[in-house]
DOTI-870408 format. One record per residue (C-alpha): x, y, z; residue number from 1; chain. Coordinates in steps of 0.1 Angstrom, whole numbers, plus 5000, padded with zeros to 4 digits. Last residue first. Example, Ala and Ser with C-alpha at 12.3 -4.5 7.8 and 13.67 -1.06 7.14 Angstrom:
2
node x = 5137 y = 4989 z = 5071 n = 2 chain = A
node x = 5123 y = 4955 z = 5078 n = 1 chain = A
REM end
This chain:
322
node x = 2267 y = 8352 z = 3090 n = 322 chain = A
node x = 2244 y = 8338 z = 3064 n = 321 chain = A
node x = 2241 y = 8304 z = 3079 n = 320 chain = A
node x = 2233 y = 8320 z = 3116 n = 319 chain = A
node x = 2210 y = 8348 z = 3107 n = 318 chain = A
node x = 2191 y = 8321 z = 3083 n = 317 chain = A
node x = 2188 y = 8298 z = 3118 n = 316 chain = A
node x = 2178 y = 8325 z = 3140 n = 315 chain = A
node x = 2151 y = 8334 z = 3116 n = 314 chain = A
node x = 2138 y = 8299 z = 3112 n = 313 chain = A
node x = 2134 y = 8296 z = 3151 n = 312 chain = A
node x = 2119 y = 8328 z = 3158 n = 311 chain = A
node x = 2097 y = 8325 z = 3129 n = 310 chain = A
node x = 2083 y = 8289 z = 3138 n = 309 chain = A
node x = 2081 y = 8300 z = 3173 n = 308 chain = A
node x = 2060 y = 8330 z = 3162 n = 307 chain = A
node x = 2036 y = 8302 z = 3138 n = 306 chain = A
node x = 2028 y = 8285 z = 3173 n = 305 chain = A
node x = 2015 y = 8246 z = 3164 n = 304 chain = A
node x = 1990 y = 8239 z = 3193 n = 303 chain = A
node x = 1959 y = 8237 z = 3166 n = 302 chain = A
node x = 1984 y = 8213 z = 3136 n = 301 chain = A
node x = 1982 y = 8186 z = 3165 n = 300 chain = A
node x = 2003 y = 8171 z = 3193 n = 299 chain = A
node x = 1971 y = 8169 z = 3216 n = 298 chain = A
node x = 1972 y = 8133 z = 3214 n = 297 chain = A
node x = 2001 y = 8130 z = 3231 n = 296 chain = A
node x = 2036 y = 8126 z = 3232 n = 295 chain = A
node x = 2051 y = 8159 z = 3241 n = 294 chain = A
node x = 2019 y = 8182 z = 3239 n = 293 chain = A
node x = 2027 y = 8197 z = 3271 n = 292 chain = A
node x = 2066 y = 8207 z = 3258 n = 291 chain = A
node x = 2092 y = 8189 z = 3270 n = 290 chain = A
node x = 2101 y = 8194 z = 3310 n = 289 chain = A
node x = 2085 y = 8215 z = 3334 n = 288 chain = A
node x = 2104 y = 8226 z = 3361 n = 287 chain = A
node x = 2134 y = 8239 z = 3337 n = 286 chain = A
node x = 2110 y = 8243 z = 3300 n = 285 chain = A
node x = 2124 y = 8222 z = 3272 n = 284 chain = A
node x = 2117 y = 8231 z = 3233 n = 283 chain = A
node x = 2150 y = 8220 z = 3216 n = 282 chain = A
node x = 2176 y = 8232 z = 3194 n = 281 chain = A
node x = 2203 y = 8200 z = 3199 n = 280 chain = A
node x = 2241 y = 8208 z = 3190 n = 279 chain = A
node x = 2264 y = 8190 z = 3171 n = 278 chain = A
node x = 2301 y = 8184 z = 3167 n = 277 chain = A
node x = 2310 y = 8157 z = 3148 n = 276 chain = A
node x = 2333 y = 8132 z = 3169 n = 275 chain = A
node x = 2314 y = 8099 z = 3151 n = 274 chain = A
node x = 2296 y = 8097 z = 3191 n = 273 chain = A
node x = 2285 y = 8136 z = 3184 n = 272 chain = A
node x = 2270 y = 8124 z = 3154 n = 271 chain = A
node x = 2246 y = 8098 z = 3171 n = 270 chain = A
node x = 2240 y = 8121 z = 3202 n = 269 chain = A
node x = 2225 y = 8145 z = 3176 n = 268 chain = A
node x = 2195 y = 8123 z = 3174 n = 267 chain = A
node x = 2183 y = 8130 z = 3207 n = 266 chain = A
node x = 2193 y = 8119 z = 3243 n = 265 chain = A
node x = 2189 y = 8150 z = 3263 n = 264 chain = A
node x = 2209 y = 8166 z = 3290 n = 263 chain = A
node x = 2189 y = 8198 z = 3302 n = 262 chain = A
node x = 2174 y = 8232 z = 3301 n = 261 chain = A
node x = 2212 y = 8245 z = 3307 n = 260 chain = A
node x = 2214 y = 8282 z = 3306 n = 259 chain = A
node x = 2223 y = 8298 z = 3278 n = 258 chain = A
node x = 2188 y = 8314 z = 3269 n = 257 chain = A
node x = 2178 y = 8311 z = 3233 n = 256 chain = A
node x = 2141 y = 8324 z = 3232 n = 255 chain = A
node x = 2153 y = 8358 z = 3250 n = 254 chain = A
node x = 2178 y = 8359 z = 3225 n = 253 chain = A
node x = 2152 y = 8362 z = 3199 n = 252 chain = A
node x = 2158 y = 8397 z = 3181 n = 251 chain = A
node x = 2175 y = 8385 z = 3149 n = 250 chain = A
node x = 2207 y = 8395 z = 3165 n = 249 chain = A
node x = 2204 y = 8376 z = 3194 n = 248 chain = A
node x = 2196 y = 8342 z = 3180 n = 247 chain = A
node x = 2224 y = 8348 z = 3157 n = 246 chain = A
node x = 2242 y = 8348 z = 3193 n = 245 chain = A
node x = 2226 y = 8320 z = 3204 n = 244 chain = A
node x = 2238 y = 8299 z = 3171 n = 243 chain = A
node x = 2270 y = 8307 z = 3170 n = 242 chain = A
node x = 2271 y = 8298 z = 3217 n = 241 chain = A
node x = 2264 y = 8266 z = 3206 n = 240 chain = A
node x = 2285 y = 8264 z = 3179 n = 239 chain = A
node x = 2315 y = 8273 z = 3202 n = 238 chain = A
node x = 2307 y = 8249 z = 3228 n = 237 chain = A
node x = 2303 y = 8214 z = 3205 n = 236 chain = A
node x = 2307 y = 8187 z = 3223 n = 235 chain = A
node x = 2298 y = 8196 z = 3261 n = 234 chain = A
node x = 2274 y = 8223 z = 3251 n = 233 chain = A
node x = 2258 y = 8202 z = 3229 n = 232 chain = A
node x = 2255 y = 8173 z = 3252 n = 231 chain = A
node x = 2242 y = 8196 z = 3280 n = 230 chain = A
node x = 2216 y = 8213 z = 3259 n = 229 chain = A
node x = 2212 y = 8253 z = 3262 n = 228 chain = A
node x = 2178 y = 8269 z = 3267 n = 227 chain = A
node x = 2152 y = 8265 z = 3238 n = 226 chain = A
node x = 2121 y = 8281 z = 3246 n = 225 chain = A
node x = 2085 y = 8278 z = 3237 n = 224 chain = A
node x = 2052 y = 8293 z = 3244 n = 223 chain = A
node x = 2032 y = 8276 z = 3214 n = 222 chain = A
node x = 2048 y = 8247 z = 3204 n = 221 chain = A
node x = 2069 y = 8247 z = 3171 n = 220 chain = A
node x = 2109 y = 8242 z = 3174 n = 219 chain = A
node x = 2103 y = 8204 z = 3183 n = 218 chain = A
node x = 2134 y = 8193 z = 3175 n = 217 chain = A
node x = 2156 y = 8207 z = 3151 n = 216 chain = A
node x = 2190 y = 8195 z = 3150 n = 215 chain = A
node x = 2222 y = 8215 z = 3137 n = 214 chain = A
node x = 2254 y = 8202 z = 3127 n = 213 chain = A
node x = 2293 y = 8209 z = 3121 n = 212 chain = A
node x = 2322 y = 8196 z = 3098 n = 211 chain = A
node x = 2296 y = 8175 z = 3078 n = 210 chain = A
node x = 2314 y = 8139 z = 3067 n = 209 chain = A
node x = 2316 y = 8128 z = 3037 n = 208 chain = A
node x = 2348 y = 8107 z = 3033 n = 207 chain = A
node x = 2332 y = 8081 z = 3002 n = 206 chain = A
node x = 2297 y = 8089 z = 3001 n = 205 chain = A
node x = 2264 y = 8089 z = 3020 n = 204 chain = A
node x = 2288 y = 8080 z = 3055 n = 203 chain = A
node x = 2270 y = 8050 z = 3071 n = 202 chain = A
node x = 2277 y = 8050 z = 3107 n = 201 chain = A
node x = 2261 y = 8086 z = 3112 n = 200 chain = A
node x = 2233 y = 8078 z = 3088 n = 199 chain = A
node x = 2226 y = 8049 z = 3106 n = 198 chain = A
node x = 2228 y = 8064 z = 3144 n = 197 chain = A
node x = 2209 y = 8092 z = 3127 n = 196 chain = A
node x = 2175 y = 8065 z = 3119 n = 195 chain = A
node x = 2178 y = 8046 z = 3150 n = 194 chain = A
node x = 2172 y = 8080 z = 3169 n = 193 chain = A
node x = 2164 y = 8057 z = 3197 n = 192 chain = A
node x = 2164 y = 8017 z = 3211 n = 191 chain = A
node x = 2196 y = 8023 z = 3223 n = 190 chain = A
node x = 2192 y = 8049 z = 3250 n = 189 chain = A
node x = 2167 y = 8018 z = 3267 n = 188 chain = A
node x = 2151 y = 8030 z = 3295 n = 187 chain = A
node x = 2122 y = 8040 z = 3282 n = 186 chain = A
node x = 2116 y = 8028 z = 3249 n = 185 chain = A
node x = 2122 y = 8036 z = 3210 n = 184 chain = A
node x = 2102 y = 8043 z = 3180 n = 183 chain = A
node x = 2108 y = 8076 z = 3179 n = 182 chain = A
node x = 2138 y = 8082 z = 3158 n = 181 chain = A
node x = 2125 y = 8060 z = 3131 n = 180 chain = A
node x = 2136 y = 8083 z = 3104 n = 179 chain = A
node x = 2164 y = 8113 z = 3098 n = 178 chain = A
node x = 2153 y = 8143 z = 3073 n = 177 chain = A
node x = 2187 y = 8156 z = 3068 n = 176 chain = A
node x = 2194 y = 8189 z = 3049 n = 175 chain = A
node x = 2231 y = 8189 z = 3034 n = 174 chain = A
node x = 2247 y = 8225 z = 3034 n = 173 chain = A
node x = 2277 y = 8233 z = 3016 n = 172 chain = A
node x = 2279 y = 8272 z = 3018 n = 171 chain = A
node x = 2277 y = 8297 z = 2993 n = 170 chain = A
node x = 2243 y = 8311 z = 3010 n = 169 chain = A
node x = 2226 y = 8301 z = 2973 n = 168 chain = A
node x = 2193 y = 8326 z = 2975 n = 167 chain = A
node x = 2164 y = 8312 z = 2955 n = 166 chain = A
node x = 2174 y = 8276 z = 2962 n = 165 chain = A
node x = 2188 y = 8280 z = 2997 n = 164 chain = A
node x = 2155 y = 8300 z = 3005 n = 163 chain = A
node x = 2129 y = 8268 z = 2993 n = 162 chain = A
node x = 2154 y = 8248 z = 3016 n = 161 chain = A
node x = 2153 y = 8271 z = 3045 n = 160 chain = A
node x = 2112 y = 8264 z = 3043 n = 159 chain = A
node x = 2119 y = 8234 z = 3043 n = 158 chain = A
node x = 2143 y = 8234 z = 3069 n = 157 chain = A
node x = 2113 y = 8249 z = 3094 n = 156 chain = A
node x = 2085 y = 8225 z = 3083 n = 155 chain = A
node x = 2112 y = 8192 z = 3087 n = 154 chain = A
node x = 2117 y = 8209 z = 3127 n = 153 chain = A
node x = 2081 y = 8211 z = 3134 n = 152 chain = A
node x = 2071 y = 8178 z = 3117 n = 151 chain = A
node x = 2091 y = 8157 z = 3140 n = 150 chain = A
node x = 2072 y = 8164 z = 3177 n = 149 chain = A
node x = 2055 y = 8197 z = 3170 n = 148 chain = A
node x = 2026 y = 8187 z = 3147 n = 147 chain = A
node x = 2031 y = 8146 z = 3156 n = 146 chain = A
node x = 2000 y = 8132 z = 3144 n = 145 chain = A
node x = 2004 y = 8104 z = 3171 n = 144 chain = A
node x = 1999 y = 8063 z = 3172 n = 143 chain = A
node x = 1973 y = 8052 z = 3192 n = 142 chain = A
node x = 1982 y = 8028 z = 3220 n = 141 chain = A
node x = 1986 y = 8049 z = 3255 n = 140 chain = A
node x = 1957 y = 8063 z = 3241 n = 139 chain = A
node x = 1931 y = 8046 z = 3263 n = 138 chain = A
node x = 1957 y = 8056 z = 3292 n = 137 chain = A
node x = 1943 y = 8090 z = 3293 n = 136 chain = A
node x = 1963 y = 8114 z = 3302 n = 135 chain = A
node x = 1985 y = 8110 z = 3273 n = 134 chain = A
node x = 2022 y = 8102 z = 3281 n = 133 chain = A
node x = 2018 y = 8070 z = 3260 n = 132 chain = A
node x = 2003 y = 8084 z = 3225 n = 131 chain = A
node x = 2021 y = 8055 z = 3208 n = 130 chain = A
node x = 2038 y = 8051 z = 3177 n = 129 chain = A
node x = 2059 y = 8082 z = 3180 n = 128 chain = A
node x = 2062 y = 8100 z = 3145 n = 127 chain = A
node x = 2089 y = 8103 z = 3119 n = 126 chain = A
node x = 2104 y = 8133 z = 3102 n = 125 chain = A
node x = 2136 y = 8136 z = 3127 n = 124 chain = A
node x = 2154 y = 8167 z = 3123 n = 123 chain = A
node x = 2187 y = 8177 z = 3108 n = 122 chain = A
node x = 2206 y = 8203 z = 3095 n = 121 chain = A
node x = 2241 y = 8190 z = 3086 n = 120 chain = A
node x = 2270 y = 8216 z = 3076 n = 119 chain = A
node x = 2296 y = 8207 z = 3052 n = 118 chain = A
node x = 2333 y = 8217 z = 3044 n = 117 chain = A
node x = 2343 y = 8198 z = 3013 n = 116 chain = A
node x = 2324 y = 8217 z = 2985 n = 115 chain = A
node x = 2309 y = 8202 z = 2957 n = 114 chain = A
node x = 2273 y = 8193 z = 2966 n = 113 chain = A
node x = 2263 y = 8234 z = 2972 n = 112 chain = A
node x = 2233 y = 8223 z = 2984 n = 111 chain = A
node x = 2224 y = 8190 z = 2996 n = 110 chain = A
node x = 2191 y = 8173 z = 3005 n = 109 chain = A
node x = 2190 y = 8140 z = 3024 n = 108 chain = A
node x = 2162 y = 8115 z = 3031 n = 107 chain = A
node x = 2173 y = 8087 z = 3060 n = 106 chain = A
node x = 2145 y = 8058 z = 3048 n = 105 chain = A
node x = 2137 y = 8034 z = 3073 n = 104 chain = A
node x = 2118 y = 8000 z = 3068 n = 103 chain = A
node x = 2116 y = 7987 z = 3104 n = 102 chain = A
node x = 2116 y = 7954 z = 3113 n = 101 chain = A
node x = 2099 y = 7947 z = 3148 n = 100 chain = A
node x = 2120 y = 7928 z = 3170 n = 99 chain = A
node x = 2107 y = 7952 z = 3202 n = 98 chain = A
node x = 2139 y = 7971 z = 3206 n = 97 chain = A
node x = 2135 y = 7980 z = 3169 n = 96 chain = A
node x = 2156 y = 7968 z = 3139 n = 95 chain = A
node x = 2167 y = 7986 z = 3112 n = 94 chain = A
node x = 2162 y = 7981 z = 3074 n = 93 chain = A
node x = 2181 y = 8008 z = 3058 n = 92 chain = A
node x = 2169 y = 8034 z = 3027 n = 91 chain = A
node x = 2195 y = 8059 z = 3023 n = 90 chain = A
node x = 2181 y = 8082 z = 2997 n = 89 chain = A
node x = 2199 y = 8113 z = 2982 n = 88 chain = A
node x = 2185 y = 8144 z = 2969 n = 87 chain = A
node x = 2209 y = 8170 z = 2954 n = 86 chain = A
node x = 2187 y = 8205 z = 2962 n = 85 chain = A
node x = 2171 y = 8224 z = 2938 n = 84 chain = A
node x = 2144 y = 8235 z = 2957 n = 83 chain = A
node x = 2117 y = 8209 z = 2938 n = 82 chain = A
node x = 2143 y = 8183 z = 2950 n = 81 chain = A
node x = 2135 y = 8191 z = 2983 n = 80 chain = A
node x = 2099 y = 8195 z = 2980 n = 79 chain = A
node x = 2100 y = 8159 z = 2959 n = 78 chain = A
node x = 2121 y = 8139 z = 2989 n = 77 chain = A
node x = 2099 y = 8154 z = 3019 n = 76 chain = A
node x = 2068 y = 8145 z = 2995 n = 75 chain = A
node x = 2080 y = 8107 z = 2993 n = 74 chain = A
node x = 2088 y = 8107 z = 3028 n = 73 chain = A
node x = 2049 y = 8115 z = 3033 n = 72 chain = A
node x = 2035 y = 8086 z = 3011 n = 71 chain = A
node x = 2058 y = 8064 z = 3023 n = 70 chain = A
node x = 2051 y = 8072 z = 3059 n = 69 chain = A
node x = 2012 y = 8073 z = 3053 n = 68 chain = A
node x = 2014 y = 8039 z = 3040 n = 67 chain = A
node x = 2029 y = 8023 z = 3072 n = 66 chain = A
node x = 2060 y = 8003 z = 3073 n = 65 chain = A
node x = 2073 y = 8034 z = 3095 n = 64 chain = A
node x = 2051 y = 8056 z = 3115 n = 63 chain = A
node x = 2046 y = 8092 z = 3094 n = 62 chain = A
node x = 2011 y = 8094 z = 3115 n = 61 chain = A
node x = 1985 y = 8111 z = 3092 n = 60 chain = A
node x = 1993 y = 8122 z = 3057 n = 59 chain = A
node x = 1977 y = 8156 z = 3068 n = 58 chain = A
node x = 2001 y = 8163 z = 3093 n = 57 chain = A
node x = 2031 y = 8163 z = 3067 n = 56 chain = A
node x = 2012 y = 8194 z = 3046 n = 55 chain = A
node x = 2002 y = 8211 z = 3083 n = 54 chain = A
node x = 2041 y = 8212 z = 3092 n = 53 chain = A
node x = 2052 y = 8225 z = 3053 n = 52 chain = A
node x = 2023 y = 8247 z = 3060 n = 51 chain = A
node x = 2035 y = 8264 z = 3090 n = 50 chain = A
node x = 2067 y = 8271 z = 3071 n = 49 chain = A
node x = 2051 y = 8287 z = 3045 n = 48 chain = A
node x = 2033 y = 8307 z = 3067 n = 47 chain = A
node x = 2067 y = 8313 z = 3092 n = 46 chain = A
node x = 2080 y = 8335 z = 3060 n = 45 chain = A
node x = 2120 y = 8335 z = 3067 n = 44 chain = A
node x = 2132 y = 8371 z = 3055 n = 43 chain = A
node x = 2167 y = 8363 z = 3037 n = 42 chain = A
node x = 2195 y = 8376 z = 3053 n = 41 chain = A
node x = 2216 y = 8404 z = 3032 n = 40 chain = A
node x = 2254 y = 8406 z = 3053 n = 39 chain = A
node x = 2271 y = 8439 z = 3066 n = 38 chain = A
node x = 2301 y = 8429 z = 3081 n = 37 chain = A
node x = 2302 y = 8446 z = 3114 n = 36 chain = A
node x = 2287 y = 8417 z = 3128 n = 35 chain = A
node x = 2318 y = 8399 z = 3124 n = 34 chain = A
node x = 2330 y = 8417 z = 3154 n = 33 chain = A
node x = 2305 y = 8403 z = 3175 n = 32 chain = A
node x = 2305 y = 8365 z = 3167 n = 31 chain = A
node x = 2343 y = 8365 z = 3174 n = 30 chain = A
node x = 2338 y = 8382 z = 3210 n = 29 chain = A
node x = 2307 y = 8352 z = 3213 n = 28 chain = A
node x = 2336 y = 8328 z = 3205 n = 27 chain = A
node x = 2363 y = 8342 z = 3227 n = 26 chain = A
node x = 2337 y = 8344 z = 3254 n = 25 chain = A
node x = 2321 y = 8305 z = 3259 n = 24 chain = A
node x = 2345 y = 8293 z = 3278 n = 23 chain = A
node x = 2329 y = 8313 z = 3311 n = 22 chain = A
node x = 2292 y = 8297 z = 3296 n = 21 chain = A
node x = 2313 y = 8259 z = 3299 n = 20 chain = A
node x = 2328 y = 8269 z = 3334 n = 19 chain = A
node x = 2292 y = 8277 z = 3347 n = 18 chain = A
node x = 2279 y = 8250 z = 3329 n = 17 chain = A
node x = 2302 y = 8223 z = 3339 n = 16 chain = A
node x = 2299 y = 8237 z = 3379 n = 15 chain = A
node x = 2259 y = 8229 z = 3371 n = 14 chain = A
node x = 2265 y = 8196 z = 3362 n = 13 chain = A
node x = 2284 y = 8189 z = 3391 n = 12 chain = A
node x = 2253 y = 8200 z = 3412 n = 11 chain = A
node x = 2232 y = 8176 z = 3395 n = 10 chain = A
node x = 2211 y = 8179 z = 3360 n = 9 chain = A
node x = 2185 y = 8162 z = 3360 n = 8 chain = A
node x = 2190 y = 8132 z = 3327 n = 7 chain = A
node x = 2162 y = 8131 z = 3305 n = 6 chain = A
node x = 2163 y = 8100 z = 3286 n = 5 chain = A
node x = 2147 y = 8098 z = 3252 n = 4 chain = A
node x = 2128 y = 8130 z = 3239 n = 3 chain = A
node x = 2106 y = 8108 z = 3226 n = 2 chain = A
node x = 2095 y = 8123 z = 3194 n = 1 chain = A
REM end
């Protein structure tokens, strides 16, 4: 997944984070005295996760109007419904910056279908068309397998979606496999996350529309952390700071420093623009940048971390069963 537009974070930037971590305590107070309810988590099993990732590797690049992308959103839309989840279909054609036509299909799980208040947990199950920050250029054309970058994020939800079905978290949940995220271009924040801006503009029914929402984007590499995102933060403060502090009390607050890693245009920029607030859970090291796999042809199934798989699944059951 192109992880869009990078933005470095100036000096003004960093005032906004100080004042947005000082903001930050009336929520994490709240987040601390309801841990004095005593709740049953399920145990997230990072092997089943890891296999959800391999399963969607082994079609090959999910690019759209290819056979391996119908053939893969096809086994998103049967594991889902094999979890008892409500499956729902948006199929769109969308256009790329390029012209092309692309057939897009948004694939949508929900739990609990009746209740009002929703949250969205989303990640992108396409892959990049091109290998082009590969060190060698002769790549620059080949399409990726895409391990961390889409398939990470759909392993880890389905996973939650197996729980959900075993162990209802009496919450309306609606799991969100968004498309043709990554066919887009450098400097052109339009020509990404095609698939959420659709879904975000196209409610699924009548007055849907999730109170909050999670994205996971690549949650897999080996060695990664997921500091705090400058659109989330901005939009949706108190979420943000939910989910670190579930983070903390399934023993991976390390993983989910606050401090800003950066400001990145992802698919949770589409919601935030409908006023939904939504937060990004993203691999970005300060210094480094995206993960060293980040569109390449090393984003295989061999530099997929099983630990980061856990620590990310984990958080995420400590944070819907709060």
């Amino acid at each position: 997944m192109k992880k869009k537009s990078m933005i470095v974070l100036t000096s003004a930037f960093v005032l906004l984070s100080a004042f947005s971590c000082g903001g930050g305590g009336k929520a994490t107070g709240t987040n601390e005295q309801s841990e004095k309810v005593v709740v049953n988590v399920p145990q997230f099993d990072a092997d089943s996760a890891y296999l959800y990732v391999k399963n969607q590797v082994d079609f090959g690049p999910r690019v759209p109007n290819t056979k391996e992308h119908v053939a893969c959103g096809n086994y998103l839309a049967g594991k889902l419904e094999a979890f008892g989840a409500k499956v729902t279909n948006q199929y769109a054609d969308l256009i790329a910056y390029d012209g092309t036509l692309l057939k897009a299909r948004n694939i949508i799980g929900s739990y609990k279908p009746e209740s009002k208040k929703r949250i969205a947990l989303f990640a992108h199950w396409d892959t990049r068309p091109w290998a082009d920050n590969d060190a060698d250029e002769k790549n620059h054309h080949t399409p990726i397998l895409g391990a961390n970058d889409g398939a990470s994020g759909v392993g880890v939800l389905l996973e939650a979606a197996r729980i959900f079905g075993q162990q209802n978290p009496e919450t309306g949940i609606d799991i969100l496999f968004v498309d043709s995220e990554d066919y887009g271009t450098e400097g052109d924040d339009t020509s990404w996350a095609l698939g959420a801006r659709y879904f975000a503009e196209n409610p699924i029914k009548p007055g849907y529309r999730p109170a909050e929402a999670i994205l996971l984007d690549m949650v897999g590499g080996k060695g990664a952390v997921f500091p705090a995102e400058y659109f989330s933060r901005q939009a949706a403060l108190g979420l943000d700071d939910a989910f670190r502090a579930a983070a903390a009390r399934a023993g991976h607050g390390d993983m989910f420093p606050r401090n800003y890693g950066g400001a990145v245009t992802d698919d949770h920029v589409e919601l935030i623009k409908q006023g939904i607030p939504a937060i990004d859970i993203i691999d970005y090291r300060v210094n480094e940048g995206f993960c060293p796999t980040w569109h390449t042809m090393a984003d295989n199934i061999d530099n997929i971390d099983k630990e980061s798989l856990r620590a990310v699944g984990e958080t995420l059951l400590h944070f819907i069963y709060r």
